[in-house]
C-alpha positions as CSV (number, residue, x, y, z in Angstrom):
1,X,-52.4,-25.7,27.0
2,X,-51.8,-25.5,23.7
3,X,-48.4,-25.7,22.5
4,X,-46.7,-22.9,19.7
5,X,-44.2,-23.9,17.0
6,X,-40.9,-22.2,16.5
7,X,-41.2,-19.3,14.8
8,X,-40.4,-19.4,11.1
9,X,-36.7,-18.4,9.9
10,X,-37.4,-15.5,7.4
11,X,-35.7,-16.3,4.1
12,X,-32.2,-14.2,3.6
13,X,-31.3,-13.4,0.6
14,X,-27.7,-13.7,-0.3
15,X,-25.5,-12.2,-3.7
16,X,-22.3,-13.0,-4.7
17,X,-20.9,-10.6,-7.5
18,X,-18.8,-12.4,-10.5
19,X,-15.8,-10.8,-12.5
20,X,-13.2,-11.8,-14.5
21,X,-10.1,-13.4,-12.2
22,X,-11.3,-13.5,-9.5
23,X,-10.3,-16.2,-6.6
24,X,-12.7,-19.5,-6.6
25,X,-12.4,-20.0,-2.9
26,X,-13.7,-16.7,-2.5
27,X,-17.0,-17.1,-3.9
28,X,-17.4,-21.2,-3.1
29,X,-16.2,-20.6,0.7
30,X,-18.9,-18.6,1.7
31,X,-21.6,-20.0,-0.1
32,X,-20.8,-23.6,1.3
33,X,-20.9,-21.8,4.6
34,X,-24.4,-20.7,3.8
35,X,-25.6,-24.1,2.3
36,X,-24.2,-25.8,5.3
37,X,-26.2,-23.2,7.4
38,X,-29.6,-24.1,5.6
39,X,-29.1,-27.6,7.0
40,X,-29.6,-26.3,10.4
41,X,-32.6,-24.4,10.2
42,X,-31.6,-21.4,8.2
43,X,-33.5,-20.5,5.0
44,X,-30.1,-18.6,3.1
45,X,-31.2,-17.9,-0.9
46,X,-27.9,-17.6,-2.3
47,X,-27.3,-16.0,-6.3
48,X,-24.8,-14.9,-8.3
49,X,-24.6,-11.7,-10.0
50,X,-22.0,-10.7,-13.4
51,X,-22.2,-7.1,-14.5
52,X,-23.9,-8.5,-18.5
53,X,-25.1,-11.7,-17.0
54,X,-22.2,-14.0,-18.9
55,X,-19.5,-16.4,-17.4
56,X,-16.6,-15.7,-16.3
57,X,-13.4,-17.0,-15.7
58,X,-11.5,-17.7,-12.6
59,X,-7.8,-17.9,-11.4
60,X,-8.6,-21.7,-11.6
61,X,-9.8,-21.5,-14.7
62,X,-13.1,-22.8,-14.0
63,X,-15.7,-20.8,-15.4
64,X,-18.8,-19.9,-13.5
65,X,-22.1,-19.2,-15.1
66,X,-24.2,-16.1,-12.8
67,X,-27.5,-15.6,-12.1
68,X,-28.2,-12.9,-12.8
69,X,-27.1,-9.4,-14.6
70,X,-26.5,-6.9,-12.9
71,X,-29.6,-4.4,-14.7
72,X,-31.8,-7.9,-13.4
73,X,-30.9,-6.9,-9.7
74,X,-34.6,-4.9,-8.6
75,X,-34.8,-6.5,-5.0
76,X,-33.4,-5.4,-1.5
77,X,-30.2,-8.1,-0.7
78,X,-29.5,-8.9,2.5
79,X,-25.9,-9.4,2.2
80,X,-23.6,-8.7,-0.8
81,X,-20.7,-10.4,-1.4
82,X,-17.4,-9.1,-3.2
83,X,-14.8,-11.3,-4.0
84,X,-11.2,-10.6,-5.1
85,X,-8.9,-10.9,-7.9
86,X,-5.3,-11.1,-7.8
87,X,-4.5,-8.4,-10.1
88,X,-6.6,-6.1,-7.6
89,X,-5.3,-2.9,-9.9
90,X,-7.2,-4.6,-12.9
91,X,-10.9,-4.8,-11.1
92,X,-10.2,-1.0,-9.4
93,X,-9.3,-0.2,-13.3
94,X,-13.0,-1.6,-14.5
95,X,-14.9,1.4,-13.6
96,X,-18.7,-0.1,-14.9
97,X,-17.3,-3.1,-11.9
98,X,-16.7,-0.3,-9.5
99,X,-20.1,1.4,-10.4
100,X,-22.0,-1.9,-10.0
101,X,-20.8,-2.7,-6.6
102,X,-21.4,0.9,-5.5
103,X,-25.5,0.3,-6.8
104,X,-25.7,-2.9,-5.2
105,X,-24.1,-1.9,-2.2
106,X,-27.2,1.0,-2.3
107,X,-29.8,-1.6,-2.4
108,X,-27.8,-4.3,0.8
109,X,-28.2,-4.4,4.0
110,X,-24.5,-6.0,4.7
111,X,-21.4,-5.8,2.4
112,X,-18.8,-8.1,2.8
113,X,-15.5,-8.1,0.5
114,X,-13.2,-11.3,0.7
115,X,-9.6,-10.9,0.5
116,X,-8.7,-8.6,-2.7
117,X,-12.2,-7.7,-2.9
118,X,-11.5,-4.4,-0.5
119,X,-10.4,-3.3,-3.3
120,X,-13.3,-2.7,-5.7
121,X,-14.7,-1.8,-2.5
122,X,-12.8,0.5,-1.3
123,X,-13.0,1.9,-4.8
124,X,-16.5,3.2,-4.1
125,X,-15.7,5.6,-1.3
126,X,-17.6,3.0,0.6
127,X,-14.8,2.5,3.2
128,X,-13.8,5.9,3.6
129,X,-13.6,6.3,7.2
130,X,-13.9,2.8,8.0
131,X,-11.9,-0.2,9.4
132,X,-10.6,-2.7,7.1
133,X,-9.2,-6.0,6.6
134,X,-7.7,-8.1,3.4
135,X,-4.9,-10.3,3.1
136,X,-1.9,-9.7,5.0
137,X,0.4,-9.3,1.5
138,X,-2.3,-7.2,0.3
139,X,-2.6,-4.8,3.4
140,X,0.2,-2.1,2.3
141,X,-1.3,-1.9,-1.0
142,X,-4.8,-1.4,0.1
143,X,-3.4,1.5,2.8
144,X,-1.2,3.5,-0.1
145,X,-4.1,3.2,-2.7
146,X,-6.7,4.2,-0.3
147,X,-5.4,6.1,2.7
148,X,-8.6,7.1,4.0
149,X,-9.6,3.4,4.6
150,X,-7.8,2.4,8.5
151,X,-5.9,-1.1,7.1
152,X,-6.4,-3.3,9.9
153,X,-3.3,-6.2,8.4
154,X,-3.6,-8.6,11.6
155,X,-7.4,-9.0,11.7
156,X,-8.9,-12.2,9.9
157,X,-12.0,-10.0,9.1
158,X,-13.6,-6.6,10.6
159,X,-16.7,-5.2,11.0
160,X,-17.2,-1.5,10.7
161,X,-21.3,-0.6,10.6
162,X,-22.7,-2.7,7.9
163,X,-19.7,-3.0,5.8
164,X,-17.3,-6.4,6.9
165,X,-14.0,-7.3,5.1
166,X,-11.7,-10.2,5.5
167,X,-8.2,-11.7,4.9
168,X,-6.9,-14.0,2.1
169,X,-9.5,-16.4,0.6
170,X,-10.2,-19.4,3.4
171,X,-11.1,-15.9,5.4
172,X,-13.6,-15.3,3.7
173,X,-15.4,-19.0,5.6
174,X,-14.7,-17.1,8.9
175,X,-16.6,-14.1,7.7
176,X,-19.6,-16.1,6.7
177,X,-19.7,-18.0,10.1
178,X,-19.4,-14.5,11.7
179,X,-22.1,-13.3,9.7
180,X,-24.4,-16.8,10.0
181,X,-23.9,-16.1,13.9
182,X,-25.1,-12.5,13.6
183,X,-28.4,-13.1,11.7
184,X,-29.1,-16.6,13.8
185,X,-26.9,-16.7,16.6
186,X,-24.2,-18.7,17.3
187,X,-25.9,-22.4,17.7
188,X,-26.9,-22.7,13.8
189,X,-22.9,-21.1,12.8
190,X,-21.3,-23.3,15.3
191,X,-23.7,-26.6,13.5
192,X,-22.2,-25.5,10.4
193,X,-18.6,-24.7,10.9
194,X,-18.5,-28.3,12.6
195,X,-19.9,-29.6,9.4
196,X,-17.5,-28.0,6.9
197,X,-14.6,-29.3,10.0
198,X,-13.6,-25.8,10.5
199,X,-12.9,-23.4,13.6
200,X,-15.9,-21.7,14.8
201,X,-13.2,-18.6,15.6
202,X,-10.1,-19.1,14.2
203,X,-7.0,-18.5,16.9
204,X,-4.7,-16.1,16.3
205,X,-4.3,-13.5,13.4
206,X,-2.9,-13.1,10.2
207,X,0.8,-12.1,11.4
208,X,0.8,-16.0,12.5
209,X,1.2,-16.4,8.3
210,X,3.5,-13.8,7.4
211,X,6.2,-14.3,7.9
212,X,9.8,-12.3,7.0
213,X,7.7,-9.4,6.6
214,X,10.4,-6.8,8.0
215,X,10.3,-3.0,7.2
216,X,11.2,-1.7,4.4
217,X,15.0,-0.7,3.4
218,X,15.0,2.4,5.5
219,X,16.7,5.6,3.5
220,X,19.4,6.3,6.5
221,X,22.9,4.0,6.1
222,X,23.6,4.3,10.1
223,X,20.0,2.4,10.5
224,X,20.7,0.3,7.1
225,X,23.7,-1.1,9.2
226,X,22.0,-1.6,12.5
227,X,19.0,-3.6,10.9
228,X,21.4,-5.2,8.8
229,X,23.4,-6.4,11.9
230,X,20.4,-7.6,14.4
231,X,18.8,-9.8,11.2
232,X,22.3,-11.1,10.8
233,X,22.7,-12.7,14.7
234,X,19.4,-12.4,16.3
235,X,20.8,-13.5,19.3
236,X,23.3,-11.3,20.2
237,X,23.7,-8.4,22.4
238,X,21.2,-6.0,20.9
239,X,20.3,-3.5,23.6
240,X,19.6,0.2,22.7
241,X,23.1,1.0,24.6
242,X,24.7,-1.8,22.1
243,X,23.4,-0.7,19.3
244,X,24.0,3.1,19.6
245,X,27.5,2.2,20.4
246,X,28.2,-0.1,17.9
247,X,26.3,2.6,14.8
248,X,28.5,5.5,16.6
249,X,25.5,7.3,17.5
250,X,23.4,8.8,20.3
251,X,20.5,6.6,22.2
252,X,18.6,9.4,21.5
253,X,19.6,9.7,17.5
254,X,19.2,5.9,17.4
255,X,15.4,6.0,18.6
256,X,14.6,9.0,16.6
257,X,15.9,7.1,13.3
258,X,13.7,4.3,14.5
259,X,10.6,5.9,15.3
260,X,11.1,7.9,12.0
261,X,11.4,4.7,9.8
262,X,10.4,1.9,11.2
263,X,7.4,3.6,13.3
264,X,8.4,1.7,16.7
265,X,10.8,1.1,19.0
266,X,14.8,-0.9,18.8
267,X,13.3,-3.4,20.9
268,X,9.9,-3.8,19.2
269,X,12.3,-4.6,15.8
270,X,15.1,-6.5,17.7
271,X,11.7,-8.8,18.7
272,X,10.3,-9.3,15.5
273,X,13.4,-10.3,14.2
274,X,13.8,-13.0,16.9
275,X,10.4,-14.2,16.8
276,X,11.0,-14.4,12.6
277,X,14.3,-16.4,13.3
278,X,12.1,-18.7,15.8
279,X,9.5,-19.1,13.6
280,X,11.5,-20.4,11.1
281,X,13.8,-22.6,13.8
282,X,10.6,-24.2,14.7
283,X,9.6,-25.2,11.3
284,X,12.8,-26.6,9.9
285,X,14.0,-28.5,12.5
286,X,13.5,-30.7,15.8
287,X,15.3,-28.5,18.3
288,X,12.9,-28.5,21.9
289,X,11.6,-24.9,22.6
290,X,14.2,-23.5,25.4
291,X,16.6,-24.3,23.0
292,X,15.0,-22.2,19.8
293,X,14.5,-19.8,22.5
294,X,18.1,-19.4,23.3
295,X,19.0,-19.8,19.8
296,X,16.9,-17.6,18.8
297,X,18.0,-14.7,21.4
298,X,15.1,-14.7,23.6
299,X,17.2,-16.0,26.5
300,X,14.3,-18.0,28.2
301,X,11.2,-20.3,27.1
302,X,9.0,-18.0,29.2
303,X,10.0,-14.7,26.8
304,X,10.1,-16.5,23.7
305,X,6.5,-18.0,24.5
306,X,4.9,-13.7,25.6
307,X,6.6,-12.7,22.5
308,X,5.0,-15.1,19.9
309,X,1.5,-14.6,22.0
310,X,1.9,-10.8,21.7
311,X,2.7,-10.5,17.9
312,X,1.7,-14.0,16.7
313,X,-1.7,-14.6,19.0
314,X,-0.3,-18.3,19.7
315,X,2.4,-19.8,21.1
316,X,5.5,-21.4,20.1
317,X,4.0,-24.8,20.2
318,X,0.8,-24.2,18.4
319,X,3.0,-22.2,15.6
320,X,4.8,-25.2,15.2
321,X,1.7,-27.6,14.8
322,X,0.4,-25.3,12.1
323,X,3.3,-24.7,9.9
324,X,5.4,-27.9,10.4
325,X,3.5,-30.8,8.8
326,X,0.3,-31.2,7.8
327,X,0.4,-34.6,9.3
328,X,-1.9,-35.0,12.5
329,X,0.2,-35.7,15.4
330,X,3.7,-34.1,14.2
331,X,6.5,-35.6,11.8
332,X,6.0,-39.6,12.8
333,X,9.4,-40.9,15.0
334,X,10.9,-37.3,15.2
335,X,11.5,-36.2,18.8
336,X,8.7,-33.8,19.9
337,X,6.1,-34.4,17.1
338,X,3.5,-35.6,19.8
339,X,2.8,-33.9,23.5
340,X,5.0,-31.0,22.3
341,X,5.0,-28.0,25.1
342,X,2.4,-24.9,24.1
């Protein structure tokens, strides 16, 4: 019996598109993804793409030299890439950019923006209708400048048909993997995210980064007050009964003003709040967890540890591995920095 090779891997072809300003990790994360891929069996052919075929300058202030212009472009692409810029309001603003990613976009098969890069995206009408993700400081923006695009801020990326957008710039590595995994499967993404030491799916989302991000000063002064109050001493008595009586209001009024301006609940803020002043008691200092817990106003371990998993998507000790050091193992010869409780 005679025996057959492996079939051949088709070759994938693979363009990034170049602006002025834009991020250097978004463009170099994904193609290392894609190189690392082609050392496992994949055949990725990656190019670059500027709208006149010159440099162009990074945040970094490297410059990068393209492939291509974009007139040059007169082949089908498998995936397009779209980075970001800071400035997002300057690439929206560059209407021949805007018209370029709309063409290329006609002639791709997937289109992926990193981080800011929903933005000249979502410039095109592309997204109208569509799920969304960029970085979680970027998310309010994208939502008021577009509102028919649904914001997701959590998500590290999103998929919505052939269209995928992701967080802030290292994101844009997860979105590759994700996208290595969907044209090869997940072996060959798995090979390479363990070459570039990586997660293969990173745990939790982005509200694990941003942190202090309460509403917005809300327009009534009885609320003003109340917000004012639970921010000041997370862990006190902050009830809906104790809150009413202390603004001199109604239960009722009370959850009407903060359905109307926060869009949730007293006790969905009064959370936050504590898992905020948590967050930033497990950063800054050595305490063990029941006692941030208590400190913090969540009475138990237990309920601080469902809260963080339920608005975080990790838990207290995990958080604290993340954003405490970026030594491995903890702070050395500070109590807790090894075998710490997750």
């Amino acid at each position: 019996m005679t025996s057959r090779a492996a079939p051949a891997v088709a070759p994938h072809q693979v363009l990034v598109v170049l602006f002025d300003g834009l991020q250097l990790m978004d463009v170099t994360g994904p193609l290392d993804v894609y190189t690392a891929a082609n050392e496992y069996g994949a055949r990725y052919v990656t190019g670059t793409v500027s709208l006149d075929g010159g440099p162009v300058t990074t945040t970094a202030g490297l410059r990068l030299v393209p492939d291509l212009a974009l007139d040059e472009v007169d082949f089908p692409v498998d995936t397009l890439v779209i980075p970001g810029r800071p400035d997002w309001w300057a690439a929206v603003a560059d209407t021949a950019l805007v018209a370029g990613i709309a063409r290329l976009a006609d002639r791709s098969r997937t289109v992926a923006s990193v981080c800011a890069g929903a933005f000249p995206l979502a410039a095109t009408g592309l997204l109208d209708g569509r799920r969304a993700a960029t970085h979680w400081r970027l998310a309010d923006d994208l939502a008021a400048r577009y509102p028919e695009v649904e914001v997701d801020s959590d998500a590290i990326f999103v998929r919505d048909g052939r269209f995928i957008t992701s967080a802030g710039i290292s994101a844009g590595i997860d979105l590759t993997l994700s996208l290595v995994e969907a044209d090869l499967g997940p072996d060959i993404a798995r090979r390479a995210a363990k070459f570039l030491v990586v997660f293969m799916a990173r745990p939790g989302g982005q509200s694990q980064f941003s942190v202090r991000q309460s509403p917005r000063r809300p327009a009534h002064s009885v609320l003003r007050r109340v917000l004012d109050h639970v921010a000041a001493d997370p862990s006190g008595d902050h009830s809906l009964p104790a809150l009413a009586a202390r603004a001199g209001v109604s239960t009722r009024h009370l959850t009407r003003l903060f359905r109307t301006e926060t869009g949730g609940t007293a006790a969905q803020y009064v959370e936050r709040i504590r898992v905020e002043a948590a967050q930033a008691l497990l950063e800054a200092g050595d305490d063990a967890h029941d006692t941030v817990a208590r400190r913090s106003g969540f009475g138990s371990e237990e309920t601080m540890r469902r809260a963080f998993r339920r608005r975080l998507g990790i838990s207290p000790g995990a958080y604290r591995d993340r954003f405490r050091t970026t030594r491995p193992g903890g702070i050395p010869g500070t109590p807790g920095a090894a075998g710490r409780k997750a």
